[in-house]
C-alpha positions in Angstrom: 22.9 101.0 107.7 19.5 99.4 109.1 19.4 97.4 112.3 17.0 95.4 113.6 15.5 96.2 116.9 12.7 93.2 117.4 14.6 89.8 117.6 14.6 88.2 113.9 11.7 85.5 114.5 9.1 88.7 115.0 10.0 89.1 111.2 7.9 86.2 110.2 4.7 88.8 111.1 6.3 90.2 107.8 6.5 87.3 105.5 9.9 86.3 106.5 11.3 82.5 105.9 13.8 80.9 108.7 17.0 79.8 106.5 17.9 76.7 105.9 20.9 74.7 107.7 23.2 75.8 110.0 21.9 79.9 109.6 18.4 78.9 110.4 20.0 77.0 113.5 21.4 80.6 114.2 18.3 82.2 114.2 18.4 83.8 110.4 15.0 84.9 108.0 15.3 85.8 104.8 12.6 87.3 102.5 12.2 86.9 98.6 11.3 89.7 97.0 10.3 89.1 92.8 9.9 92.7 92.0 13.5 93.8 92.0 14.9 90.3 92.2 16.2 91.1 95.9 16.5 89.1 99.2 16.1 91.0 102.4 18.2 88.9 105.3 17.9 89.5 108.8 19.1 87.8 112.3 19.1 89.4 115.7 21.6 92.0 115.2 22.2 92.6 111.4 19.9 93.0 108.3 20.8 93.1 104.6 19.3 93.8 101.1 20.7 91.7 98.4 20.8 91.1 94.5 20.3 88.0 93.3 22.8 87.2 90.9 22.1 84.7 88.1 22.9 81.1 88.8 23.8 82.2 92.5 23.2 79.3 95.1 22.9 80.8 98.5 23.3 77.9 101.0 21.0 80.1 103.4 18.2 79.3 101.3 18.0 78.3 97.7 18.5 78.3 94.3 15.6 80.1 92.7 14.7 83.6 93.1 11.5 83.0 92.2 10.6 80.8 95.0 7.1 79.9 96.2 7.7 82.5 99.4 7.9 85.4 96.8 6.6 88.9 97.9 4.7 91.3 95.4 6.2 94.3 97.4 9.0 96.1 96.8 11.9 95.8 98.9 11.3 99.3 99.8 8.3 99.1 100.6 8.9 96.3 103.0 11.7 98.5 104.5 9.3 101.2 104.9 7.0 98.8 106.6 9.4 97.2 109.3 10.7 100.4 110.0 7.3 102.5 111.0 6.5 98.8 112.7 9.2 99.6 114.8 11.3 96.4 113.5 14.2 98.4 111.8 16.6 101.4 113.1 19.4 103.6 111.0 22.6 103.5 113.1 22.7 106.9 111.4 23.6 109.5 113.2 21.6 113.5 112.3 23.9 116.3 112.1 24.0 118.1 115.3 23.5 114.8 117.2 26.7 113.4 119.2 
């Protein structure tokens, strides 16, 4: 599982939208992502890859995955990104490591 390490507004650097309503409120960013049809979610303490589901309405942000925020990227490559930025941590632990 990823975790963020940077609070979720330093996410925007990346391309990242504050939600809508009560989540954005909260402090949540999400991230469209065309190629893949994915939506990459993050707040202080949790972040999450997601499909977008046909005729899913997410009240966090809206109805269309193919929003005017898009990203070209993949969400692996945006992953890849926010974790050599420093932004992302696997909770992980490496064999041999207590």
């Amino acid at each position: 599982m990823l975790i963020p390490i940077a609070k979720a507004k330093e996410f925007e650097k990346f391309g990242f939208k504050k939600c809508k309503g009560k989540y954005g409120k909260q402090g949540c960013y999400y991230l469209c992502v065309a190629r893949g049809c994915k939506m990459l979610f993050v707040s202080d303490v949790y972040f999450d890859v997601m499909d977008w589901a046909r005729g899913c309405i997410d009240p966090r942000i809206h109805k269309d995955a193919n929003c005017r925020y898009r990203d070209n990227r993949t969400y692996l490559d945006i992953i890849y990104e926010l974790i050599k930025a420093d932004m992302l941590k696997s909770d992980c632990v490496k064999v041999g490591e207590n």
